[in-house]
TORKOLVEX-907386 format. One line per 4 residues: number of its first residue (from 1); for each residue z, x, y of C-alpha. Coordinates in Angstrom, 3 decimals, m for minus. Layout:
BEGIN
NUM = Z:X:Y ~ ... $
***
This chain:
BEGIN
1 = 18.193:m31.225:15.133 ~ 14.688:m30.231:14.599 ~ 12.597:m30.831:11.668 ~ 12.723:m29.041:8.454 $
5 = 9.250:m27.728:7.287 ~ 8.783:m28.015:3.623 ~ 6.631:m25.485:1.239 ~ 5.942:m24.674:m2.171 $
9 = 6.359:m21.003:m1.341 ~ 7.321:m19.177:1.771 ~ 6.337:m15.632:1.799 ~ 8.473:m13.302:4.118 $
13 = 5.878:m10.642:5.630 ~ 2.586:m9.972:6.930 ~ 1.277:m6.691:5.415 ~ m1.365:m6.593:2.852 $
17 = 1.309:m7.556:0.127 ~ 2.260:m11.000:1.314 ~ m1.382:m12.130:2.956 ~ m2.717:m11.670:m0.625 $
21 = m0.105:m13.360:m1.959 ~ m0.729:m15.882:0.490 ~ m4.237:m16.142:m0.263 ~ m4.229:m16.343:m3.839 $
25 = m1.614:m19.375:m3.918 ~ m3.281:m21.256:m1.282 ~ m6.596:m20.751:m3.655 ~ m4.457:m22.079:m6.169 $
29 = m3.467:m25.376:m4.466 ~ 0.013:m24.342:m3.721 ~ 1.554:m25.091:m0.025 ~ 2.428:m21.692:1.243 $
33 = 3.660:m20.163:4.307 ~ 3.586:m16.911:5.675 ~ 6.071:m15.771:8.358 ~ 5.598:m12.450:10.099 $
37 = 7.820:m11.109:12.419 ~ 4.948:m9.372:14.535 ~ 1.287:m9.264:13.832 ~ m0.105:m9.428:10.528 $
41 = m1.128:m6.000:9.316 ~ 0.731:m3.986:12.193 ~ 3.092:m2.271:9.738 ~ 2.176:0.432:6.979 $
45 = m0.665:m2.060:5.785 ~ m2.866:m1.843:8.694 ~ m1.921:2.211:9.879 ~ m1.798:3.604:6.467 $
49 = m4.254:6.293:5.474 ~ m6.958:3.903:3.776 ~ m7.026:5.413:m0.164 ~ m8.254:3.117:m2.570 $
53 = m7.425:5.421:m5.725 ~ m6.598:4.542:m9.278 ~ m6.408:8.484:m10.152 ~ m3.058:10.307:m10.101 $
57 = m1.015:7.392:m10.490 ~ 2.028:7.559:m12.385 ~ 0.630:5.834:m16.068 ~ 3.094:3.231:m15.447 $
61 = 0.940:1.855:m12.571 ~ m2.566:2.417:m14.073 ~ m2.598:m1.411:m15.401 ~ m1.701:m3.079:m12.008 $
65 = m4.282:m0.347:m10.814 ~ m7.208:m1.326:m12.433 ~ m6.262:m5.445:m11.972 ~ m6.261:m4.258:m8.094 $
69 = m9.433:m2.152:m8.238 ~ m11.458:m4.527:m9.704 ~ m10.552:m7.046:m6.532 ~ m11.474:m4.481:m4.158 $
73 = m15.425:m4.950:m5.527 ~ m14.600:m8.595:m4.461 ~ m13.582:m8.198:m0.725 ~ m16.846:m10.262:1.050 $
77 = m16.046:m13.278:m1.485 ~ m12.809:m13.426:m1.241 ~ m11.841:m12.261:2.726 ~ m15.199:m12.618:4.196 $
81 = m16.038:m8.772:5.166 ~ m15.951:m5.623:2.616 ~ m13.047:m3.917:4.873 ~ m15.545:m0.751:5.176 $
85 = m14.818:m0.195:1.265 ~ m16.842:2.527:0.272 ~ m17.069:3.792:m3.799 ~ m17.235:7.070:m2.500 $
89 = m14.998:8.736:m5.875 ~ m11.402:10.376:m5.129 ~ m11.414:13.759:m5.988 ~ m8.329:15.696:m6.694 $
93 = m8.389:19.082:m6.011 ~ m6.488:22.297:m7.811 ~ m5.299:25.081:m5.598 ~ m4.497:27.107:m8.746 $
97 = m6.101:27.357:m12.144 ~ m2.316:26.064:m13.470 ~ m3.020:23.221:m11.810 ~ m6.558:22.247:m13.587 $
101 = m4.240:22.069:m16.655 ~ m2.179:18.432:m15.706 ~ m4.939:17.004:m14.636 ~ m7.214:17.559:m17.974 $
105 = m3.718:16.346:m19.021 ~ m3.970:13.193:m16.709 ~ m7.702:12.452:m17.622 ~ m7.606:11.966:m21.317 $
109 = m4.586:9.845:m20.470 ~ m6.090:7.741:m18.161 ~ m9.200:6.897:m20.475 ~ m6.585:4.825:m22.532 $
113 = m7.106:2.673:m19.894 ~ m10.531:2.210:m19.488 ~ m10.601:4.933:m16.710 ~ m13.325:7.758:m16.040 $
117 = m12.592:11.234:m14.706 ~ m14.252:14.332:m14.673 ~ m12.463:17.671:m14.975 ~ m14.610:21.088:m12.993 $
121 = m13.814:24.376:m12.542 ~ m15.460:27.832:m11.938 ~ m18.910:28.012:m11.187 ~ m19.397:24.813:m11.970 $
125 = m16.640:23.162:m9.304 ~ m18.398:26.099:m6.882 ~ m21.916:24.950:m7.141 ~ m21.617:20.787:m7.089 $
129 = m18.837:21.095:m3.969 ~ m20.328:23.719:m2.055 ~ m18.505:22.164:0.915 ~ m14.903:22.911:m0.230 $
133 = m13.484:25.992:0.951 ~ m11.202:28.725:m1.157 ~ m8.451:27.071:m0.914 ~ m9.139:25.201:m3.998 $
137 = m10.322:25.834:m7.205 ~ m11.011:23.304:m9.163 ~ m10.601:19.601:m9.124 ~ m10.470:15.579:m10.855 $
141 = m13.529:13.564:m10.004 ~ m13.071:9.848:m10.416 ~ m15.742:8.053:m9.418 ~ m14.735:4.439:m9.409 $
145 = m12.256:5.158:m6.706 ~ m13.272:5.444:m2.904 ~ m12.126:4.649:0.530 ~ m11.161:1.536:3.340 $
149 = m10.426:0.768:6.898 ~ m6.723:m0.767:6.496 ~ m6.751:m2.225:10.236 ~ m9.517:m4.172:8.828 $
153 = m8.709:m5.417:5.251 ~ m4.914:m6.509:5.863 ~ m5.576:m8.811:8.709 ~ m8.639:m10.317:6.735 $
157 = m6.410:m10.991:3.708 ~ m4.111:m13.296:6.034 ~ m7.153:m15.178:7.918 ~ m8.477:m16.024:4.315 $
161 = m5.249:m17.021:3.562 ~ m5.015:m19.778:6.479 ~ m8.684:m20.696:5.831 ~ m7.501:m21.791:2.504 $
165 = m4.697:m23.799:3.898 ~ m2.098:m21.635:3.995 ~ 0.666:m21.905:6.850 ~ m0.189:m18.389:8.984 $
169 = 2.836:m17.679:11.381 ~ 3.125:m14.506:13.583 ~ 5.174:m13.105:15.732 ~ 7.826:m15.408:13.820 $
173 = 10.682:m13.599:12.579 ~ 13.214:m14.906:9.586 ~ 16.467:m14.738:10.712 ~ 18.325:m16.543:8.258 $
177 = 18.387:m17.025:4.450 ~ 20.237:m18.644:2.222 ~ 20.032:m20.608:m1.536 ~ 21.869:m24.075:m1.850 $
181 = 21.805:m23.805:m5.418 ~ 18.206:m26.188:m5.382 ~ 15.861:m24.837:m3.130 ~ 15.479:m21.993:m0.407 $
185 = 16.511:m22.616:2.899 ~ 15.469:m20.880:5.505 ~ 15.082:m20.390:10.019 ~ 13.096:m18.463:11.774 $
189 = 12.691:m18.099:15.657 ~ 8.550:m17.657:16.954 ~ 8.435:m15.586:20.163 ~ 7.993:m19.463:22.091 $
193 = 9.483:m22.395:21.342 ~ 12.444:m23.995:19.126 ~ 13.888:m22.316:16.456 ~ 12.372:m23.650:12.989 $
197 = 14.237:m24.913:10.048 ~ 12.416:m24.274:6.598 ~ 13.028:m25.275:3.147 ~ 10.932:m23.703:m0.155 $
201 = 10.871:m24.014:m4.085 ~ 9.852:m19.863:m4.312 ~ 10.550:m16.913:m2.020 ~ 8.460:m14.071:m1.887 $
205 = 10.301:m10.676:m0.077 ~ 7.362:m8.370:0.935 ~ 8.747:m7.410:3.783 ~ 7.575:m3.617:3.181 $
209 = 10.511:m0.997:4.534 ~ 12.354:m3.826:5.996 ~ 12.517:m5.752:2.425 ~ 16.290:m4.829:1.947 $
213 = 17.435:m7.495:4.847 ~ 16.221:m10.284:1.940 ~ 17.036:m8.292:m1.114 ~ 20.498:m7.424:0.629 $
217 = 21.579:m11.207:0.744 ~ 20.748:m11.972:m2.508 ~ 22.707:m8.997:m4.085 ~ 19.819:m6.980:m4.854 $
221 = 19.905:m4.089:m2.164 ~ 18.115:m1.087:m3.573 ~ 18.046:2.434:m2.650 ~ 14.889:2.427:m0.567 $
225 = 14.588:4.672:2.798 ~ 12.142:4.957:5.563 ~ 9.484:7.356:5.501 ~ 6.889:8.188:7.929 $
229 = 3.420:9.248:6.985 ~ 1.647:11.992:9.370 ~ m2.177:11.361:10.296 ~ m5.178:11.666:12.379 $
233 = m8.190:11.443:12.816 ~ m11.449:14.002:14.329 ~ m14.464:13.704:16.461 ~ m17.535:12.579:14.564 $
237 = m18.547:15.184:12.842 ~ m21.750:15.859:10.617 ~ m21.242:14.306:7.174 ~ m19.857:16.961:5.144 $
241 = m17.200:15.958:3.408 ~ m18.376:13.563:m0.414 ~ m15.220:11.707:m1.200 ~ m11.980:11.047:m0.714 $
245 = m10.067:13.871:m1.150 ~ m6.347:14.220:m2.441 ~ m4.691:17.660:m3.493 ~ m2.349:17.965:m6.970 $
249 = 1.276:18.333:m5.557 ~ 0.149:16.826:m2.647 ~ 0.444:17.829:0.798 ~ m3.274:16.905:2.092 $
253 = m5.560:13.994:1.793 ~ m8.620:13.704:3.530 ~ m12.182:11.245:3.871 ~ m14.785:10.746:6.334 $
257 = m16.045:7.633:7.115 ~ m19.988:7.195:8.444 ~ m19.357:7.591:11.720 ~ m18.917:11.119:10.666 $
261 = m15.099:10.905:11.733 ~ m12.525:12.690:9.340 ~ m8.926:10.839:8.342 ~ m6.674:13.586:7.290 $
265 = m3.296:13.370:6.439 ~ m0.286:15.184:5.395 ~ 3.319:16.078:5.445 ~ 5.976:13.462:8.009 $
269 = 6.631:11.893:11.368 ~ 9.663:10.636:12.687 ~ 10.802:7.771:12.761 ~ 14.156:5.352:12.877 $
273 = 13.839:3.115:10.712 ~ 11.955:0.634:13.126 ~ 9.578:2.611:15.178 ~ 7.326:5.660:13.611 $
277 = 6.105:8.930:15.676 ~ 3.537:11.162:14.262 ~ 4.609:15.296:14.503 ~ 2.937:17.308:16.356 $
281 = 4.103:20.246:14.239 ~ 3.448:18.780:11.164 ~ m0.398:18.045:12.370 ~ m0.785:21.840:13.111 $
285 = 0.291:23.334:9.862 ~ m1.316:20.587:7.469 ~ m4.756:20.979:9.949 ~ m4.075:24.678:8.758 $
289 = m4.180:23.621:4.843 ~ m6.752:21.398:5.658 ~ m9.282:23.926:7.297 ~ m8.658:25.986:4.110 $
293 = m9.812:23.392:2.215 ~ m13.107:21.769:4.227 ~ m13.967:25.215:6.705 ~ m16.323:22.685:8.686 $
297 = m12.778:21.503:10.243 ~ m12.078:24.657:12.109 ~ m13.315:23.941:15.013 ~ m13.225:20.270:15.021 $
301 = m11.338:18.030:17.612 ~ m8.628:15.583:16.861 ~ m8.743:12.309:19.305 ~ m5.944:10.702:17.689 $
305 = m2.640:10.801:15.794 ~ m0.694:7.949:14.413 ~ 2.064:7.472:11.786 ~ 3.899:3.977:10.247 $
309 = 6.856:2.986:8.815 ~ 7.004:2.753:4.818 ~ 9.626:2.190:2.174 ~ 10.152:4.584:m0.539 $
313 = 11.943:4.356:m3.413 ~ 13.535:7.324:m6.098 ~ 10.989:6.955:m8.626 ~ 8.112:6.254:m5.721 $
317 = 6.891:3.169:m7.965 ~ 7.137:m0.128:m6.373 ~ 9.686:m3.155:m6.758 ~ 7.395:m5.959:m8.553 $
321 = 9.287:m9.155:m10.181 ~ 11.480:m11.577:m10.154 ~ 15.113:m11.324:m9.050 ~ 17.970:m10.938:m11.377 $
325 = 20.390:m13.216:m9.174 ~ 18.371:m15.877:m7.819 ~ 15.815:m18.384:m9.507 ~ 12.334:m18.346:m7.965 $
329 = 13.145:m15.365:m5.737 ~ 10.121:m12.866:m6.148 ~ 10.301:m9.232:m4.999 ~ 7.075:m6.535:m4.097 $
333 = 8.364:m3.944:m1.774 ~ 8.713:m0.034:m1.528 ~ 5.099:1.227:m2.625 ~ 6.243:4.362:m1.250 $
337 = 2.925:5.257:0.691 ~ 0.544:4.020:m2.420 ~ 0.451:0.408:m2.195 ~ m2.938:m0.061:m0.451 $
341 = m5.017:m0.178:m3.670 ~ m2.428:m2.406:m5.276 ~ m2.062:m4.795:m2.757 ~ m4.551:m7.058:m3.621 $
345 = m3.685:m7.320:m7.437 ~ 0.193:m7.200:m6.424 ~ m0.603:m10.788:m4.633 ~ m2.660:m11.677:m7.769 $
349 = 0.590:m11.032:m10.040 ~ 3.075:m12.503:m7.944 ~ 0.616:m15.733:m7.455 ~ 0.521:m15.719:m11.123 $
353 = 4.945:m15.594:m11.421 ~ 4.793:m18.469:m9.306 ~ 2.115:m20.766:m11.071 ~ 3.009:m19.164:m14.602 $
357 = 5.892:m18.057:m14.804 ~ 4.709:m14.862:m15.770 ~ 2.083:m12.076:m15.677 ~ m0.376:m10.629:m17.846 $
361 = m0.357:m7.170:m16.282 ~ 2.595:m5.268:m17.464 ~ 5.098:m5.141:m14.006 ~ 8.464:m4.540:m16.441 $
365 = 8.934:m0.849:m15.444 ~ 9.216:m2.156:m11.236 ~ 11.920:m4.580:m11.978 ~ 14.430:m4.912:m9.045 $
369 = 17.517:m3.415:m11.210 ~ 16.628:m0.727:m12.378 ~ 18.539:1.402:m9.809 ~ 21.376:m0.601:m10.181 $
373 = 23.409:2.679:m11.776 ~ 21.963:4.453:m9.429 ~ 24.083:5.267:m6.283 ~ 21.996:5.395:m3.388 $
377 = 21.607:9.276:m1.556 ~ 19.360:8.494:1.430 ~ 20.058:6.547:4.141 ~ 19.061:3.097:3.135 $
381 = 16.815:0.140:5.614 $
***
């Protein structure tokens, strides 16, 4: 019988989630482990689309938001590197002047919450975005928001994270789970060498799209299913394009970075569950939305396409708290392709549930059961 490795905390998955998490106990003295079943960062955290955007958000999010935002101005103290943030402002563009009218709506709300944007239209939208084609009309400005490299940041967070003692494991899968009534006790199996045998006082399931294999065993299974977000990526290009660009109603999101490359983005993949493809289809007639929107696209060539595997929930807000079943089981899972700005304050809150007891910044409307009525439609991971 091999021996049993003892933690405070054992946090189950690599993506941006859990390495903050990981970071911000080990800061706080706690002996943590991380376990990731492949590389840290290989999963929607490191191949999602790179938005670091308090605007739009549903108001229920807007405090977690602005905790997280405020970390992102932090990234060279706390990981070492700035991830390629850049405050370049989100702007949210109107294709129709119905749509200028939700997000005046949106922007007085969000100044309850300390939050600046700008509304323009006519003339005025025309004249300080020159660069926007006719396929919008007006737009948001918010100029506190801006723009990352996610292959960067994610994999910084857990390198901090073992600088500051924490236990790092990848390529180190969980296969096993239960609670004897005292502590957590856990095995996982590394890709070499002897199966280990793990024991904890807290559990933290951020285990992204997969997070259902934890929440499952502990009664808490929640109607979550897979999605795939589409994207690519151009040949340099000249810089053109001022900030990170999102649509109202969605369908497009674009940025260029200062290489002159443009991440666009839009529509599904496929996927099963496991494994993510990027559409070919679904490339051509976003590009086509796209080009309407930035005409210095037209004639630009894509070099790459990529898509990743996320969990989304029915409300798309996240699952943030503790469990209802199981003392000091913690759950932050299905972000539902807008968890890369919250990341960092998501490991902040959860660090704080296991040190406190409790949070500051207002997580109540993400708890775990609040599908519980709710009889799941979509095929569930």
């Amino acid at each position: 019988m091999s021996e049993t490795l003892h933690y405070d905390v054992v946090v189950a998955g690599g993506g941006l989630v859990g390495a903050s998490a990981a970071r911000a106990l080990a800061e706080r003295g706690l002996k943590v482990a991380l376990f990731e079943r492949r590389y840290c960062g290989a999963q929607a955290s490191g191949v999602n689309y790179g938005g670091v955007r308090c605007q739009g958000r549903p108001e229920v999010q807007l405090p977690l938001a602005m905790r997280a935002r405020r970390i992102w101005d932090r990234l060279p103290e706390l990981i070492g590197i700035d991830g390629e943030f850049v405050r370049s402002g989100h702007l949210r563009l109107a294709r129709r002047e119905s749509d200028l009218e939700p997000l005046d709506a949106w922007s007085a709300m969000a100044q309850n919450y300390g939050l600046s944007t700008t509304v323009f239209r006519g003339a005025e939208f025309r004249e300080r975005f020159p660069w926007l084609g006719e396929g919008a009309v007006g737009g948001s400005l918010c100029m506190s928001d801006g723009h990352a490299n996610p292959r960067l940041v994610s994999p910084a967070f857990a390198r901090a994270a073992r600088a500051l003692g924490a236990d790092v494991r990848e390529r180190t899968p969980i296969t096993s789970v239960t609670h004897d009534g005292v502590r957590f006790q856990l095995t996982a199996k590394p890709e070499t060498g002897d199966e280990l045998h793990v024991s904890c006082d807290w559990l933290l399931n951020t285990s992204g799209a997969w997070a259902n294999h934890i929440a499952g065993t502990f009664g808490e299974r929640v109607p979550m299913h897979a999605i795939y977000p589409n994207m690519w990526v151009t040949e340099p290009l000249p810089k053109f394009v001022g900030h990170n660009l999102g649509v109202y109603g969605g369908g497009v999101y674009a940025r260029q970075v200062e290489r002159g490359n443009c991440v666009i983005g839009g529509g599904r993949g496929t996927g099963d569950g496991e494994y993510a493809q990027p559409s070919a289809d679904t490339t051509r007639a976003v590009m086509r939305e796209a080009c309407a929107l930035l005409p210095a696209l037209r004639n630009a060539l894509l070099i790459r396409t990529w898509s990743g595997v996320e969990g989304e929930t029915p409300d798309d807000n996240p699952i943030i708290g503790m469990s209802r079943t199981t003392p000091r089981l913690v759950h932050a899972f299905g972000f539902s392709g807008g968890g890369f700005l919250l990341a960092p304050g998501v490991g902040e809150v959860l660090a704080d549930l296991v040190t406190q007891g409790e949070t500051a910044t207002p997580i109540d409307a993400f708890a775990v059961d609040r599908f519980a009525a709710v009889t799941a439609t979509h095929a569930e991971v």
